[in-house]
C-alpha angles and dihedrals in degrees: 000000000000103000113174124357118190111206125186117200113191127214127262121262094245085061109062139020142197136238128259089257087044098242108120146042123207123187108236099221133084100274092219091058091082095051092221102151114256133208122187121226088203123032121173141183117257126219083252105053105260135121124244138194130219146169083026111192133177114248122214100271123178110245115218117252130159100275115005128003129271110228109226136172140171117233103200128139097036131125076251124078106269113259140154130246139205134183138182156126106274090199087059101051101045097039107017094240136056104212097127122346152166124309085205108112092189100061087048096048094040088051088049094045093047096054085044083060096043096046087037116021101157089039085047092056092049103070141084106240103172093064090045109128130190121242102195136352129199126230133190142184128170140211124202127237119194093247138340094275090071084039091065101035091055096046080053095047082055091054086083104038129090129136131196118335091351097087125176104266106225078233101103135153139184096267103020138069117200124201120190131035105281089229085059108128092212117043149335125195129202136177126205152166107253095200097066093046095051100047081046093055087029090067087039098062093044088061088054086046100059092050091060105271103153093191085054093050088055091049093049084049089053099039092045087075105114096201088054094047085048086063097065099058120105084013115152109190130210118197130176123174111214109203134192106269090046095043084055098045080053097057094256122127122228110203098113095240095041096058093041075060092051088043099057083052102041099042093176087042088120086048097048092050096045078054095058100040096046094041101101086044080059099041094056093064101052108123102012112113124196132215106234102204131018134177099246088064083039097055081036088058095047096048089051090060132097094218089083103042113105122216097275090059104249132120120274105212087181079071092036089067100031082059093045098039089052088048095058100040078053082049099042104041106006152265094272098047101054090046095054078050095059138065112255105247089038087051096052097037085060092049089047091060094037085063090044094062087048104277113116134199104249084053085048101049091045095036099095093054088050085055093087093042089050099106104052137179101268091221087055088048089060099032113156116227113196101191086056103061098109142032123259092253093051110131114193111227124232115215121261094228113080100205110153117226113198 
């Protein structure tokens, strides 16, 4: 999935010029006739009285769009030619989540560039989009873990591995695993649980929503979808950003038309690249195997629940060990035997709770089967499967704007 593309359009030539040393570029044109919003990095106080403004720049501002906001600046003023430039998830833009998405760079660059010339229209004509290059794009595959619990367990297994060049980033968070120096001219990698983050950026837009946002509304709309919101869970999320240097040492070009080209002719370009640039992640797991479950998370899960708390609100490690010790007799000799073992309302009152402290009964009944799978090669357990990136009701969006590239 393309999951975030940044594209820089560059002014055209009537519209700037250099000083007689070559330095600078200045765009010939009133600043304020564009109506960007400007900020001064130097105001002083005048003989008279007045204020004045100098060395004005353009700080990043979120242009509005129908879901999530598009990022845009204008680069004037500088020793490089000017030039604007606007970032954002396409996913996002065209759907309102970004989930699971499209691989196809032109309907995302076509929705960015029309809401530029809806928010901007004198500052859009001005520029000089067959020469606009992209800096970075964003691309993201998933595996799929059985449930949360593995999720977590694997993104903390990866907090140890790197390999080669690719080496762990310090930057590190609860629910996310970095690779690469965030200052690297060629390519970072994360992986996350998208769960987490889209319950994280879900609570977020309903805040925005009850103050009157109506983009936010939208999103909420989208992002209530349970099936949607089913999705996520279990989602482990690789995510490697591709940028400029590291596309062009890899035989792709980066002016924005040029690579939608290579792209119609190349339809797994953004898999084949994912490919290359994971590869030594991937590598590095080769041959290390991970044990799924083991009793100190199970006794973890049970002493969590409620179901053993007394009223008094304590622990009852008498429950505590009646639950374990019904978990690995369900482990060691299976669901149905035990059964047949119990009385049938001790039985079910066991499982009941069982279920109570996360465990539920489709996991117990096939728990002792998956006793002998239980210790995996890491590389099958977050296998990526290509052909499952998206539901089966996934409909893949078509951009708005209509702008025809030949």
């Amino acid at each position: 999935m393309l999951d975030h593309i940044c594209i820089n359009a560059p002014f055209e030539s009537s519209f700037f010029s250099v000083d007689s040393e070559g330095r600078y570029f200045f765009v010939d044109v009133d600043l304020h006739s564009i109506e960007i919003p400007l900020a001064s990095r130097s105001v002083h106080k005048n003989d008279d009285g007045s204020i004045s403004a100098a060395a004005l720049f353009h700080p990043y501002e979120s242009v509005p769009t129908h879901y999530t906001g598009m990022a845009m600046k204008v680069f004037f003023d500088t020793s490089y030619e000017p030039y604007v430039q606007i970032k954002a998830s396409p996913a996002k833009l065209l759907q309102g989540h970004n989930v699971f998405g499209s691989d196809n760079i032109e309907q995302g660059a076509m929705e960015m560039i029309g809401f530029l010339h809806e928010a901007y229209p004198v500052l859009a004509r001005m520029l000089d989009w067959p020469r606009a290059w992209v800096s970075h794009i964003d691309v993201t595959y998933s595996a799929r873990l059985k449930d949360q619990s593995t999720a977590k367990k694997v993104l903390d297994f990866l907090s140890n591995v790197s390999n080669g060049q690719t080496r762990l980033s310090n930057k590190r968070f609860d629910s996310s695993v970095y690779w690469g120096g965030q200052t690297s001219r060629l390519v970072n990698h994360k992986c996350y649980m998208k769960h987490d983050e889209f319950i994280a950026q879900f609570e977020e837009y309903k805040m925005l929503a009850k103050k009157n946002d109506k983009s936010a509304q939208r999103v909420v709309d989208v992002m209530s979808n349970q099936d949607l919101i089913n999705w996520t869970v279990g989602l482990l999320r690789f995510e490697s950003r591709l940028k400029k240097r590291w596309l062009e040492r890899n035989g792709i070009p980066t002016n924005l038309f040029d690579l939608i080209k290579f792209q119609r002719s190349n339809p797994n370009l953004l898999q084949t690249l994912w490919n290359k640039a994971t590869h030594s992640i991937f590598e590095a797991l080769r041959g290390q195997t991970m044990k799924l479950t083991d009793d100190t998370s199970v006794l973890e899960a049970i002493e969590r629940s409620e179901v053993v708390m007394t009223k008094s609100g304590k622990v009852s490690q008498t429950k505590v060990r009646n639950l374990f010790a019904m978990f690995c007799l369900i482990r060691e000799k299976g669901f149905d035997e035990i059964k047949n073992n119990y009385g049938k309302s001790q039985f079910y009152n066991l499982i009941s709770q069982l279920c109570e402290c996360g465990f539920s009964k489709a996991y117990l009944q096939n728990l002792h089967d998956e006793k002998a799978s239980n210790i995996i090669p890491f590389v099958k357990l977050v296998e990526i499967d290509f052909n499952q990136q998206l539901p089966d009701w996934y409909e893949e969006p078509v951009s708005q704007f209509n702008y025809q590239i030949a």
